[in-house]
CHARMM-style PDB file with segment names, atoms N, HN, CA, C and O in Angstrom:
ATOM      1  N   UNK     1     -22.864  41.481 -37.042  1.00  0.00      PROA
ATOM      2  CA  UNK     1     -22.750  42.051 -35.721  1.00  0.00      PROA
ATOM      3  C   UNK     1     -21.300  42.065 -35.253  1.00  0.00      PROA
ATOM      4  O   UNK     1     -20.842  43.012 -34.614  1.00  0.00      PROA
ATOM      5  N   UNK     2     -20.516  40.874 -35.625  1.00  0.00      PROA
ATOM      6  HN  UNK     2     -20.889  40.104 -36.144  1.00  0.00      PROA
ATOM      7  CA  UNK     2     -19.363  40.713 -35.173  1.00  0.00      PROA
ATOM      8  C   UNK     2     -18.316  41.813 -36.138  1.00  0.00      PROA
ATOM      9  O   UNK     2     -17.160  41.945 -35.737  1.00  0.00      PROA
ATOM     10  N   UNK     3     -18.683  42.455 -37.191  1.00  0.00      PROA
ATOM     11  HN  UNK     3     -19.623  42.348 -37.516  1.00  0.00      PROA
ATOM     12  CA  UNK     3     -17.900  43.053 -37.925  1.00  0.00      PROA
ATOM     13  C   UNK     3     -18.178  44.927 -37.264  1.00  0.00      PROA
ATOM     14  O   UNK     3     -17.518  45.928 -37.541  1.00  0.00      PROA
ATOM     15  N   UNK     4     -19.486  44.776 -36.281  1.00  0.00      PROA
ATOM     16  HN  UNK     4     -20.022  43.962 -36.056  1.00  0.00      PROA
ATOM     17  CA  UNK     4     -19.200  46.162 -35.824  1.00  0.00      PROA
ATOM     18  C   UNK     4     -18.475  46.600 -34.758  1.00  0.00      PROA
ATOM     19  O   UNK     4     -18.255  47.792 -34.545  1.00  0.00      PROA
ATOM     20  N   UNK     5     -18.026  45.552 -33.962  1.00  0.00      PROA
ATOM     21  HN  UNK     5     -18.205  44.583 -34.135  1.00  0.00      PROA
ATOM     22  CA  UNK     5     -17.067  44.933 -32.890  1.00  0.00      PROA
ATOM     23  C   UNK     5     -15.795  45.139 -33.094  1.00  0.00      PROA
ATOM     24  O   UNK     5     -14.943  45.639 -32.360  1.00  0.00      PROA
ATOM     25  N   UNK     6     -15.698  44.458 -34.791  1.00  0.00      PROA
ATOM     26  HN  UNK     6     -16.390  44.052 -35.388  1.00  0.00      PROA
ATOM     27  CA  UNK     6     -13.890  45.102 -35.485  1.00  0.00      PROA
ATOM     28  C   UNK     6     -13.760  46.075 -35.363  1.00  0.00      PROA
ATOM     29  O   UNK     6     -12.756  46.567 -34.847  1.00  0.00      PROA
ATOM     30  N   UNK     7     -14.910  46.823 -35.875  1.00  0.00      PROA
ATOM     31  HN  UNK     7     -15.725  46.423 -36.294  1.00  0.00      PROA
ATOM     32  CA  UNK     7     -14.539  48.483 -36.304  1.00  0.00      PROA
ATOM     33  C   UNK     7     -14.255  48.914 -35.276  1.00  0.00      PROA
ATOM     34  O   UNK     7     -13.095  49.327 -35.287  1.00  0.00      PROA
ATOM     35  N   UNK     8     -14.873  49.065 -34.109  1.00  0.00      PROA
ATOM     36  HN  UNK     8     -15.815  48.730 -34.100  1.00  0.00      PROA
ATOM     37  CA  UNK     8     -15.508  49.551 -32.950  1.00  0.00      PROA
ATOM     38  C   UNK     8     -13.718  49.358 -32.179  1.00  0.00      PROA
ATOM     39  O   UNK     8     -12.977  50.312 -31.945  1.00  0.00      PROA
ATOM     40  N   UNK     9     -13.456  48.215 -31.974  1.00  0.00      PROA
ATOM     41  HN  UNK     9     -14.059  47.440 -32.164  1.00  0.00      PROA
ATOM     42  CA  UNK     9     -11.850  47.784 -31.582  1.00  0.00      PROA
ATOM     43  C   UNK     9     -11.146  48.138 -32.481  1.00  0.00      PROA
ATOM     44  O   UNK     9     -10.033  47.788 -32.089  1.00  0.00      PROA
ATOM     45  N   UNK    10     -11.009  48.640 -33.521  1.00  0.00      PROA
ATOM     46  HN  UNK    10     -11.914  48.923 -33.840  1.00  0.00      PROA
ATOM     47  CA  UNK    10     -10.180  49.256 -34.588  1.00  0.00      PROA
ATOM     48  C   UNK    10     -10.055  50.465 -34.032  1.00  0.00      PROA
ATOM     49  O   UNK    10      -8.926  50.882 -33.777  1.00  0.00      PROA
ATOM     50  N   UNK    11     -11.254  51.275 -33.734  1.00  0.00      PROA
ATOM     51  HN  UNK    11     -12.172  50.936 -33.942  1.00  0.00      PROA
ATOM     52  CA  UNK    11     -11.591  52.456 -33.928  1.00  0.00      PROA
ATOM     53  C   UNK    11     -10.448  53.089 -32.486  1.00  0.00      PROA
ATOM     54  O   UNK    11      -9.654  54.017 -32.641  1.00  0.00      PROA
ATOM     55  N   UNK    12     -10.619  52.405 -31.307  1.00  0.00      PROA
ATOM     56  HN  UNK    12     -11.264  51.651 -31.181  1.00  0.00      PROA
ATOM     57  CA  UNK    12     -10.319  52.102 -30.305  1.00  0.00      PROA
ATOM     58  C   UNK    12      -8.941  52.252 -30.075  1.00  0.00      PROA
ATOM     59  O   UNK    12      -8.483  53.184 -29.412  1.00  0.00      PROA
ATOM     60  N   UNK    13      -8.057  51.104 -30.754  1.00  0.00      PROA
ATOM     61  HN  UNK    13      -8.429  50.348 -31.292  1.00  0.00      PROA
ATOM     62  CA  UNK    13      -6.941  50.990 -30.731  1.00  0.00      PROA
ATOM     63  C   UNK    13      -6.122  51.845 -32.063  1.00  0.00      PROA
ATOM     64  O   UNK    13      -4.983  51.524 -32.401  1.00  0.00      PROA
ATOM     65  N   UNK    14      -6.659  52.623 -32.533  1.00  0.00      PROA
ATOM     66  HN  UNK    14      -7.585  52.884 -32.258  1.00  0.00      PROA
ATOM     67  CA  UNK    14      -6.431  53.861 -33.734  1.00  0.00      PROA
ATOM     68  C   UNK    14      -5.551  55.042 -32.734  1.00  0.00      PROA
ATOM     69  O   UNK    14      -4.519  55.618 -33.079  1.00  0.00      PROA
ATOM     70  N   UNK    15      -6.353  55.224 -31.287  1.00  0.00      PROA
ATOM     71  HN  UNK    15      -7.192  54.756 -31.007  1.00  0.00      PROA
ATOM     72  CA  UNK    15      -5.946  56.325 -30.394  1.00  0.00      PROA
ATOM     73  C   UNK    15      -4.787  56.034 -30.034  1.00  0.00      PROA
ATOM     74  O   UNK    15      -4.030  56.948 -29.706  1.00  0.00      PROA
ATOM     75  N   UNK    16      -4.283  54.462 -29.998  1.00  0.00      PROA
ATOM     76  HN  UNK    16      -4.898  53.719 -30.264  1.00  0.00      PROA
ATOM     77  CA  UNK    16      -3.193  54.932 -28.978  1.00  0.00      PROA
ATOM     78  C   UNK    16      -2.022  54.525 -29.509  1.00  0.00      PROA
ATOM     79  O   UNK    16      -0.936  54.548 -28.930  1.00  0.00      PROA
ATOM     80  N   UNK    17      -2.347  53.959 -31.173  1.00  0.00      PROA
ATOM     81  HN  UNK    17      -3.229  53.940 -31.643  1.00  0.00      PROA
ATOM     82  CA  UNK    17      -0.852  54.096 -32.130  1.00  0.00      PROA
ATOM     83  C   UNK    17      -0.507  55.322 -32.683  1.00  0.00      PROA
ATOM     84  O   UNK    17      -1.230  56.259 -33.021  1.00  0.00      PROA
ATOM     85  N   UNK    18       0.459  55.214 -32.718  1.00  0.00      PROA
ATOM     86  HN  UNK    18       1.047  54.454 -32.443  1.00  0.00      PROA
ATOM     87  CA  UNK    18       1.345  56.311 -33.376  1.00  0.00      PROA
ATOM     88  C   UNK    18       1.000  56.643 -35.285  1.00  0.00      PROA
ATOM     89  O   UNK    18       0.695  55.694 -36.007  1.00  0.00      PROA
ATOM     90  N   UNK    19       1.114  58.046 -35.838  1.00  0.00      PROA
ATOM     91  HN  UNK    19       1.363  58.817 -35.252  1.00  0.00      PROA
ATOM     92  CA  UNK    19       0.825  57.882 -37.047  1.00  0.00      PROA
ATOM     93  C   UNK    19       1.347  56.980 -38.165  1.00  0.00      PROA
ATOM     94  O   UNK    19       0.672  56.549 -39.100  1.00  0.00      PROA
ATOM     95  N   UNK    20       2.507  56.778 -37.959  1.00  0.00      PROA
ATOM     96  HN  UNK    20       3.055  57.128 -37.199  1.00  0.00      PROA
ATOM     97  CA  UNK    20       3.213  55.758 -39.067  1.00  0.00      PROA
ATOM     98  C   UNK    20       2.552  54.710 -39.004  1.00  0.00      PROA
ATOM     99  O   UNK    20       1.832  54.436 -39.964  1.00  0.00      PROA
ATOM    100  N   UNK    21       2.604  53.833 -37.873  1.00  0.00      PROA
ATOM    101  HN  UNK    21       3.188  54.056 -37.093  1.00  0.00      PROA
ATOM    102  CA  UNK    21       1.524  52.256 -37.989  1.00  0.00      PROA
ATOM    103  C   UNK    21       0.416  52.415 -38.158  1.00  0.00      PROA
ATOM    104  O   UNK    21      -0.300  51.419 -38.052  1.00  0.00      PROA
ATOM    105  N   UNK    22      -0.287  53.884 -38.532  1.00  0.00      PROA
ATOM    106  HN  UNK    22       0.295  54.692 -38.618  1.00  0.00      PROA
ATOM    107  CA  UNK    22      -1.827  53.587 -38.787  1.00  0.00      PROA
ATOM    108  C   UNK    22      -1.717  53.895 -40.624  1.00  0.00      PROA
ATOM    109  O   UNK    22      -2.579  53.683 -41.476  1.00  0.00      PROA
ATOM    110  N   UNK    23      -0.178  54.518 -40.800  1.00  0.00      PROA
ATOM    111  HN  UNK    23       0.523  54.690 -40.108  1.00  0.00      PROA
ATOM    112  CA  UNK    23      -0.279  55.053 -42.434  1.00  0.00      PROA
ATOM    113  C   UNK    23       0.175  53.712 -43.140  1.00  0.00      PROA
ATOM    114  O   UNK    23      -0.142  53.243 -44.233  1.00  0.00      PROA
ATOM    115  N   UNK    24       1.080  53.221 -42.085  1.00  0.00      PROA
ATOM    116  HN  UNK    24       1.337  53.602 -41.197  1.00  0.00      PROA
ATOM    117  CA  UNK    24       1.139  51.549 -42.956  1.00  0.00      PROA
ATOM    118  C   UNK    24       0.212  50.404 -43.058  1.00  0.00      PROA
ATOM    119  O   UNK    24       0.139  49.521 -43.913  1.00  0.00      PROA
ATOM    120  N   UNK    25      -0.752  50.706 -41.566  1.00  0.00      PROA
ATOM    121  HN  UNK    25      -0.693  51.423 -40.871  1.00  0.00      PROA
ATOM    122  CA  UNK    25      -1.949  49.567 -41.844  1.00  0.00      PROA
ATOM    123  C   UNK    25      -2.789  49.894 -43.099  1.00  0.00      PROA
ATOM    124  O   UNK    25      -3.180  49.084 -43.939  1.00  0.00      PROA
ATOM    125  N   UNK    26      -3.015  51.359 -43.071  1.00  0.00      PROA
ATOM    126  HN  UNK    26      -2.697  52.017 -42.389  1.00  0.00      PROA
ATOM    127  CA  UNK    26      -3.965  51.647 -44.204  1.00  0.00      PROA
ATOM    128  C   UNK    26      -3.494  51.495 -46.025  1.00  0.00      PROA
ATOM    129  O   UNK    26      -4.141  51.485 -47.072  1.00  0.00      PROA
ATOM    130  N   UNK    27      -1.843  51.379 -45.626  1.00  0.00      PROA
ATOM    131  HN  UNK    27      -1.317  51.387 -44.775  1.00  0.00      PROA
ATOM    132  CA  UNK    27      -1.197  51.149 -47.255  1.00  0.00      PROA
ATOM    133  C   UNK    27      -1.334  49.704 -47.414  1.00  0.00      PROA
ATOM    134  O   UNK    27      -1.164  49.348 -48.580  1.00  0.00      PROA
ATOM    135  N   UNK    28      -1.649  48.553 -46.399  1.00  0.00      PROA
ATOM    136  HN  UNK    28      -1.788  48.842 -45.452  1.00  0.00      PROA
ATOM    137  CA  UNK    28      -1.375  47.375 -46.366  1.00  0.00      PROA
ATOM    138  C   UNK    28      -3.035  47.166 -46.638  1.00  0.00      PROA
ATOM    139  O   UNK    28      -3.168  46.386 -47.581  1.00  0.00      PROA
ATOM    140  N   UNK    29      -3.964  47.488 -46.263  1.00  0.00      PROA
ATOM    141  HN  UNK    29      -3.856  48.122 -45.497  1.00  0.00      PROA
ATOM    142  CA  UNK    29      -5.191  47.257 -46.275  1.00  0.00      PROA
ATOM    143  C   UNK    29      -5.717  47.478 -47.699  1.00  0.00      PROA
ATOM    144  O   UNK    29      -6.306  46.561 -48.271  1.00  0.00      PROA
ATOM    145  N   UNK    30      -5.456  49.071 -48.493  1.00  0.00      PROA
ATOM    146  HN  UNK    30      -4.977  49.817 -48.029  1.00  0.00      PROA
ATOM    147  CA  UNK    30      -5.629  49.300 -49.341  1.00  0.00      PROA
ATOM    148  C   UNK    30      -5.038  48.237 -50.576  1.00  0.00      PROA
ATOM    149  O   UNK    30      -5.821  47.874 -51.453  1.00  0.00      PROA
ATOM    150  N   UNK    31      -3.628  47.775 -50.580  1.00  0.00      PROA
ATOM    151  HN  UNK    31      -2.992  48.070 -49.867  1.00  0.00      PROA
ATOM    152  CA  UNK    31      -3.427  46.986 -51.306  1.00  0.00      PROA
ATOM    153  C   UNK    31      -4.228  45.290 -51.195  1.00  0.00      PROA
ATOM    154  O   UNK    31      -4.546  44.520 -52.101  1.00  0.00      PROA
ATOM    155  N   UNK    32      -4.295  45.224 -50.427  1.00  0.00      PROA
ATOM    156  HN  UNK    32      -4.037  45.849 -49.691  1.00  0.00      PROA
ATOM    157  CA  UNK    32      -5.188  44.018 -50.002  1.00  0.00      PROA
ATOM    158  C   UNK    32      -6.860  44.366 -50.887  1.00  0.00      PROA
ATOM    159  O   UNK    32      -7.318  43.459 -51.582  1.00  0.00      PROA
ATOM    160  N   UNK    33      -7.309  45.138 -50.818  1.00  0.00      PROA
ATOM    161  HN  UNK    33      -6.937  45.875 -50.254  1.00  0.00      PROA
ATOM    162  CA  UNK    33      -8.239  45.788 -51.820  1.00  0.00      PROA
ATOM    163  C   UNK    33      -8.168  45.574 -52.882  1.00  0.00      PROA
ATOM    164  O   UNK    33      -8.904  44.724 -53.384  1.00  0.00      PROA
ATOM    165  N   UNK    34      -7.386  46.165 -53.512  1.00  0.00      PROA
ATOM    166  HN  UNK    34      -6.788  46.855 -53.105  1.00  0.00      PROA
ATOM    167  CA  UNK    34      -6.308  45.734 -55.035  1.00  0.00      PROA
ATOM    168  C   UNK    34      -6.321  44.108 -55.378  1.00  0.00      PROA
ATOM    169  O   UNK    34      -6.242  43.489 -56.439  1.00  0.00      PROA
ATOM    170  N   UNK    35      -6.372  43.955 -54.852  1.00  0.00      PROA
ATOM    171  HN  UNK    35      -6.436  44.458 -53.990  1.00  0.00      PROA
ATOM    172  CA  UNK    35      -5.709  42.153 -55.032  1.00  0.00      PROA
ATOM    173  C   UNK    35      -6.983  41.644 -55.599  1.00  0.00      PROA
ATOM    174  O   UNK    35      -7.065  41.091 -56.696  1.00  0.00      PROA
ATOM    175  N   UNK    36      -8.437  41.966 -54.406  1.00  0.00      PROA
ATOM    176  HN  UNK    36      -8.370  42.415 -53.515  1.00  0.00      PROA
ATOM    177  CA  UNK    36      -9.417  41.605 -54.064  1.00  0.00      PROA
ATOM    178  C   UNK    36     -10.513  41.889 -55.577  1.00  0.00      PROA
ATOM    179  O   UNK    36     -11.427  41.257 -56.108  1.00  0.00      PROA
ATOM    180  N   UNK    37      -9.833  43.135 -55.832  1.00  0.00      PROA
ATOM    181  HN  UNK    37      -9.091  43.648 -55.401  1.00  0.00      PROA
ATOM    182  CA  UNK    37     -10.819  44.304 -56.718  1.00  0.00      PROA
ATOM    183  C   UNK    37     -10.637  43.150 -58.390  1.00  0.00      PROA
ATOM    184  O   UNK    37     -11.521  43.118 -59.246  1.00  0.00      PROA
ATOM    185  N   UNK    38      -9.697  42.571 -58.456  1.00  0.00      PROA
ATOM    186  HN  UNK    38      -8.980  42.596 -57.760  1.00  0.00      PROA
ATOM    187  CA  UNK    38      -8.868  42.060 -59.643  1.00  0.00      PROA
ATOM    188  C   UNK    38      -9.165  40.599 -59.830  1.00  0.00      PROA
ATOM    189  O   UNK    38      -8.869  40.053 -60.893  1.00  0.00      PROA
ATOM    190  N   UNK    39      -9.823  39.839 -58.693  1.00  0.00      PROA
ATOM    191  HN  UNK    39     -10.063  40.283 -57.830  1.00  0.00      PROA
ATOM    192  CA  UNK    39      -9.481  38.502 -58.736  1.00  0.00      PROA
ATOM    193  C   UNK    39     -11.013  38.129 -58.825  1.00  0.00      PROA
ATOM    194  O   UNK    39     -11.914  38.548 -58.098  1.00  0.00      PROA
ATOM    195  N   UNK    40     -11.091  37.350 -59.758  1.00  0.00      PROA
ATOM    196  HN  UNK    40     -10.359  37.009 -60.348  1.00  0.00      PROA
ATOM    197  CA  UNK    40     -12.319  36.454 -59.671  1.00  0.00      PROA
ATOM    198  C   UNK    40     -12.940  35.644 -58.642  1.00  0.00      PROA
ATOM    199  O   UNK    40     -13.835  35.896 -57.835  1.00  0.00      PROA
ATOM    200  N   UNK    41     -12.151  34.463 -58.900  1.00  0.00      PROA
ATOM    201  HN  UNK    41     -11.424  34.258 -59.556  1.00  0.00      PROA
ATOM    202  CA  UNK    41     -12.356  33.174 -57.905  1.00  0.00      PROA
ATOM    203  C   UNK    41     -11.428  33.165 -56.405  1.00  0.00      PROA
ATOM    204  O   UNK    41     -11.867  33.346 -55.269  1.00  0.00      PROA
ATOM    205  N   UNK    42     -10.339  32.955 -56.731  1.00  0.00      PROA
ATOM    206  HN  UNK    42      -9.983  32.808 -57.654  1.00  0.00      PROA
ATOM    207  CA  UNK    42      -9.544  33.685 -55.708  1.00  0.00      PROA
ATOM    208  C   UNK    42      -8.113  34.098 -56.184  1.00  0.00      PROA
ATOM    209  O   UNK    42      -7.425  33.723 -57.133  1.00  0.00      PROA
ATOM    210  N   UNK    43      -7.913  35.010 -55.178  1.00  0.00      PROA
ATOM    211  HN  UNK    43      -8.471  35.314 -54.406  1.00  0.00      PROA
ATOM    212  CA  UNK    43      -6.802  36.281 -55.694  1.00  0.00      PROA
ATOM    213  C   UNK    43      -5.697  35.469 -55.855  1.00  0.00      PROA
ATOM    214  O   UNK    43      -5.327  34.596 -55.070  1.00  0.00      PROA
ATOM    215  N   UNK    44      -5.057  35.866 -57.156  1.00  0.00      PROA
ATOM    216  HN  UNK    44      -5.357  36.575 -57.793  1.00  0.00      PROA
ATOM    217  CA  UNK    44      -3.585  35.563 -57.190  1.00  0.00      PROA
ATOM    218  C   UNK    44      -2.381  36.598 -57.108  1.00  0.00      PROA
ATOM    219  O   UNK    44      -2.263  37.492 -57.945  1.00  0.00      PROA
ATOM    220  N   UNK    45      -1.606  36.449 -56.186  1.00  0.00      PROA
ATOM    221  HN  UNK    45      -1.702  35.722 -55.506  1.00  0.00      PROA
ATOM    222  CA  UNK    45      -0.436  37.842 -55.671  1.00  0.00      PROA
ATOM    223  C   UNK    45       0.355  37.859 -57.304  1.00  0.00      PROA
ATOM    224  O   UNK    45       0.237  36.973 -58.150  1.00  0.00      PROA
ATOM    225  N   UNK    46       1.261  39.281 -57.444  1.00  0.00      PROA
ATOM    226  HN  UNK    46       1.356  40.001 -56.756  1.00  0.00      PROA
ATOM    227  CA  UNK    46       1.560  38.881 -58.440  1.00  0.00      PROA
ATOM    228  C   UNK    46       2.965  39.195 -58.039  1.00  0.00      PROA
ATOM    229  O   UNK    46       3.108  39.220 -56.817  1.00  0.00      PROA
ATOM    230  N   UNK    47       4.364  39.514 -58.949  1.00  0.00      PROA
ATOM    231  HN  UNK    47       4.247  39.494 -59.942  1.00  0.00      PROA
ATOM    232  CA  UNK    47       5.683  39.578 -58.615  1.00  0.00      PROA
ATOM    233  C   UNK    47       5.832  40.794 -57.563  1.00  0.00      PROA
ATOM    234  O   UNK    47       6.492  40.806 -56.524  1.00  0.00      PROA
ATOM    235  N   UNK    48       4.586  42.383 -58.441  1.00  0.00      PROA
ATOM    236  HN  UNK    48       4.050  42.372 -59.285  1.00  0.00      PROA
ATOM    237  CA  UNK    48       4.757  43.707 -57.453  1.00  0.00      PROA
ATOM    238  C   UNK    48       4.046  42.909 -56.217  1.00  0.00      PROA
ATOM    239  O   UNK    48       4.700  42.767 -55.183  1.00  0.00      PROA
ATOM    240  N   UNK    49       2.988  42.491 -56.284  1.00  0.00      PROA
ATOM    241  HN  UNK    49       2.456  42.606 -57.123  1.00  0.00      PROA
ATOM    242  CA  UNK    49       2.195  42.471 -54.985  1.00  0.00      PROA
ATOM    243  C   UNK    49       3.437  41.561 -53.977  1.00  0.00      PROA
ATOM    244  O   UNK    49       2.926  41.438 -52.864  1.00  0.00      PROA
ATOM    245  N   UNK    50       4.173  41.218 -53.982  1.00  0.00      PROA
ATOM    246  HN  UNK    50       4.589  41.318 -54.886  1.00  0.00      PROA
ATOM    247  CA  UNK    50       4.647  39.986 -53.072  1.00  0.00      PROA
ATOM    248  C   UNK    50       5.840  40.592 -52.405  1.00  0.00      PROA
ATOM    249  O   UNK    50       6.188  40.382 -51.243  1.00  0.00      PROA
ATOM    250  N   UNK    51       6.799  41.863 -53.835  1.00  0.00      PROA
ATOM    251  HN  UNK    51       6.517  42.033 -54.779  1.00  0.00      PROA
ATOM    252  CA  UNK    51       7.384  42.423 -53.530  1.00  0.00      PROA
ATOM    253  C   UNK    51       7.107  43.869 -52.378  1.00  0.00      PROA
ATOM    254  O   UNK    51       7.919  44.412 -51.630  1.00  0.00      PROA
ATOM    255  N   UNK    52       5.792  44.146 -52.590  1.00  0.00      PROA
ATOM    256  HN  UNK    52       5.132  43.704 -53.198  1.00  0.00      PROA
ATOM    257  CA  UNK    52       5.293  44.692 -51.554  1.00  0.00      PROA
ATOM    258  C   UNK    52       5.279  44.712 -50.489  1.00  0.00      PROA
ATOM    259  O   UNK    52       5.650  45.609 -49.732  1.00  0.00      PROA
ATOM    260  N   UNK    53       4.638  43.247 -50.160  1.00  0.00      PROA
ATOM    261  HN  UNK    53       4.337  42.519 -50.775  1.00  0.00      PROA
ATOM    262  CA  UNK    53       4.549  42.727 -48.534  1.00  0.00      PROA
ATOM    263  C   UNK    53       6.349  42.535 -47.756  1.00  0.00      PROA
ATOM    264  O   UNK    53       6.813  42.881 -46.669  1.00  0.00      PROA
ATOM    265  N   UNK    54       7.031  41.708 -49.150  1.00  0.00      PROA
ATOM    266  HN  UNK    54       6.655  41.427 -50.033  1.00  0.00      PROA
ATOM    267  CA  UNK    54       8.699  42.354 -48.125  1.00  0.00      PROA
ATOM    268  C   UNK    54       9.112  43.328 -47.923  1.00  0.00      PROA
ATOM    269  O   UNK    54       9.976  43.485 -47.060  1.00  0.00      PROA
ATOM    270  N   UNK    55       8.489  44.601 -48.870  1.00  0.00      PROA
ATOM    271  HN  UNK    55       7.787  44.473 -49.571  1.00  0.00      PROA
ATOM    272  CA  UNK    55       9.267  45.632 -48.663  1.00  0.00      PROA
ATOM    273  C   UNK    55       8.356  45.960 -46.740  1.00  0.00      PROA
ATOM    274  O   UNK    55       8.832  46.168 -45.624  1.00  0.00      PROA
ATOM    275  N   UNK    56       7.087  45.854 -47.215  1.00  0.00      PROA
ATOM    276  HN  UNK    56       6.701  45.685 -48.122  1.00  0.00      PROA
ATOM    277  CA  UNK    56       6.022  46.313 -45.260  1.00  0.00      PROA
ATOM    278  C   UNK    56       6.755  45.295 -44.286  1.00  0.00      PROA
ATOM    279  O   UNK    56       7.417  45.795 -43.377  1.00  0.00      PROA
ATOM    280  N   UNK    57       6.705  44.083 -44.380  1.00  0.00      PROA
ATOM    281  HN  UNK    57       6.167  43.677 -45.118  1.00  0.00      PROA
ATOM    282  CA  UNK    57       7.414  43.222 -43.376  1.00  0.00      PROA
ATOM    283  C   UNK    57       8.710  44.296 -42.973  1.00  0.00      PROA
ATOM    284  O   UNK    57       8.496  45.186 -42.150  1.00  0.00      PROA
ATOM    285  N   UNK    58       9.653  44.190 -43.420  1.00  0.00      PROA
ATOM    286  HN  UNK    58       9.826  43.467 -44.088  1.00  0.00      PROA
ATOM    287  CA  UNK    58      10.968  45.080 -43.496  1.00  0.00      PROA
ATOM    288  C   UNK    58      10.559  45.813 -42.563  1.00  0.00      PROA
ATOM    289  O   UNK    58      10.802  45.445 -41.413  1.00  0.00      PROA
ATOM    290  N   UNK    59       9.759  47.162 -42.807  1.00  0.00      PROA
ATOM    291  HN  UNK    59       9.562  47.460 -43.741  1.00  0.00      PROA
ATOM    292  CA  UNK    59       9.427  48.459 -42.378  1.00  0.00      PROA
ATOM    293  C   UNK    59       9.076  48.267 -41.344  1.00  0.00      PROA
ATOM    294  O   UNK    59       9.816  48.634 -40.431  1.00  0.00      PROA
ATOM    295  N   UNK    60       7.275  47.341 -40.887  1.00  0.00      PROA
ATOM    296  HN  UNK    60       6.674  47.043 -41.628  1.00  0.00      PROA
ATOM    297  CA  UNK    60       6.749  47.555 -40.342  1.00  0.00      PROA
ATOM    298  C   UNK    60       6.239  46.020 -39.622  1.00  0.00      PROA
ATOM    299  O   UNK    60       5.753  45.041 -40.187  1.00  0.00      PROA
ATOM    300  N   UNK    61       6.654  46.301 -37.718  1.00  0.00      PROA
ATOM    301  HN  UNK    61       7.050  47.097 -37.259  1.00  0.00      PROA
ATOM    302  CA  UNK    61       6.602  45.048 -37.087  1.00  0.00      PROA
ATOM    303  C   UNK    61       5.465  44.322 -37.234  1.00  0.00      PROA
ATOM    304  O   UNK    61       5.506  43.091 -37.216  1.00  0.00      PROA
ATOM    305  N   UNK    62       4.163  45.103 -37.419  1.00  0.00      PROA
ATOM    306  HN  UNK    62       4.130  46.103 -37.433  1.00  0.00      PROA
ATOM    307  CA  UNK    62       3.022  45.305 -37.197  1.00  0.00      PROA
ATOM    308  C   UNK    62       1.789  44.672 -38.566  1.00  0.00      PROA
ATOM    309  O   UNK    62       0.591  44.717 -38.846  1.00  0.00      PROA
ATOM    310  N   UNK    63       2.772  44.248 -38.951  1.00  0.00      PROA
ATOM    311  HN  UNK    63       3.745  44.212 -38.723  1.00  0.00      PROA
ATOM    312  CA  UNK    63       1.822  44.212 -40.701  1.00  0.00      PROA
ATOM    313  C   UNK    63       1.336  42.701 -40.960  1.00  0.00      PROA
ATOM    314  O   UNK    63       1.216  42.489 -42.166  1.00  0.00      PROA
ATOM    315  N   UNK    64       1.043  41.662 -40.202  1.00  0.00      PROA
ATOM    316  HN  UNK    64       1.140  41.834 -39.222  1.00  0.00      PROA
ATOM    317  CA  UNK    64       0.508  40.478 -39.907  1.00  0.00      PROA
ATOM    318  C   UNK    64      -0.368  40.655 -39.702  1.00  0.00      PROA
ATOM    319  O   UNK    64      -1.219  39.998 -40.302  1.00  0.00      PROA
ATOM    320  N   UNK    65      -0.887  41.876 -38.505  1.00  0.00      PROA
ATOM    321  HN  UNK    65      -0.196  42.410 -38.018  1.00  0.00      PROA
ATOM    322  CA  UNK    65      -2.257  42.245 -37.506  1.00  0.00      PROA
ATOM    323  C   UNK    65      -3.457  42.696 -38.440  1.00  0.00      PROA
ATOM    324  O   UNK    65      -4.677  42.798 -38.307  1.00  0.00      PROA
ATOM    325  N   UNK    66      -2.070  43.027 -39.947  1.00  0.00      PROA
ATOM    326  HN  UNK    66      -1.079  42.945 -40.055  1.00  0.00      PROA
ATOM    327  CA  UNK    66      -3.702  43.774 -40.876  1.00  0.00      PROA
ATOM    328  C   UNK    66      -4.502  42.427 -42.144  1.00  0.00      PROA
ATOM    329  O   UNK    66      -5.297  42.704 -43.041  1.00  0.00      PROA
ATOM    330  N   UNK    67      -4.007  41.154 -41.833  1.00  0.00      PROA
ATOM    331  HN  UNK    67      -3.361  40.930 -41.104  1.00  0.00      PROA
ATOM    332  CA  UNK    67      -3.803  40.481 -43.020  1.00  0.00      PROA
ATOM    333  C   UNK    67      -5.402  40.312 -43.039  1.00  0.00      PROA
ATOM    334  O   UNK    67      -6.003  40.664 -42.023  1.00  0.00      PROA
ATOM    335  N   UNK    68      -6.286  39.688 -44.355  1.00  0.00      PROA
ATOM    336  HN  UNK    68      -5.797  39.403 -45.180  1.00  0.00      PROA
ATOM    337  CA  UNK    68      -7.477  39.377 -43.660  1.00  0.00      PROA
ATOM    338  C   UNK    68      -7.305  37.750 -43.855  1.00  0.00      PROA
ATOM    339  O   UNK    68      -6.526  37.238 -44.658  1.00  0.00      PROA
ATOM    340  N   UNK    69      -7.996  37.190 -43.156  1.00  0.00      PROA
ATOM    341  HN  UNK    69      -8.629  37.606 -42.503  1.00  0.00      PROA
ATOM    342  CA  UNK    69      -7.489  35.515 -43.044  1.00  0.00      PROA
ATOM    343  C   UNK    69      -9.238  35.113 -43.250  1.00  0.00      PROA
ATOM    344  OT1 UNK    69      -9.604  33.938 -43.261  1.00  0.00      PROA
TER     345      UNK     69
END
């Protein structure tokens, strides 16, 4: 129930960002996928994946808000 609430506040706050922070949440999400798609027990980042997240940190203020915890 609580995960239709995310969407629903996702969906929400989609309107009133700008296109770049929604093309970087979705490059940050998708790789987070990747990680997920690969790992057994639990995910291990690898040299690209880590180099990734500095290159989004860098870019984008916003790229904490997409982590999943």
């Amino acid at each position: 129930m609580t995960s239709i609430f995310a969407v629903a506040a996702a969906a929400f706050g989609s309107f009133f960002r700008g296109k770049r922070a929604l093309v970087l949440e979705n490059l940050a999400l998708r790789q987070q996928l990747a990680v997920y798609k690969r790992a057994h027990k639990r995910p291990r980042l690898r040299s690209a994946d880590r180099a990734f997240w500095v290159w989004l940190s860098r870019l984008w203020d916003g790229w904490k808000a997409t982590l999943i915890t």
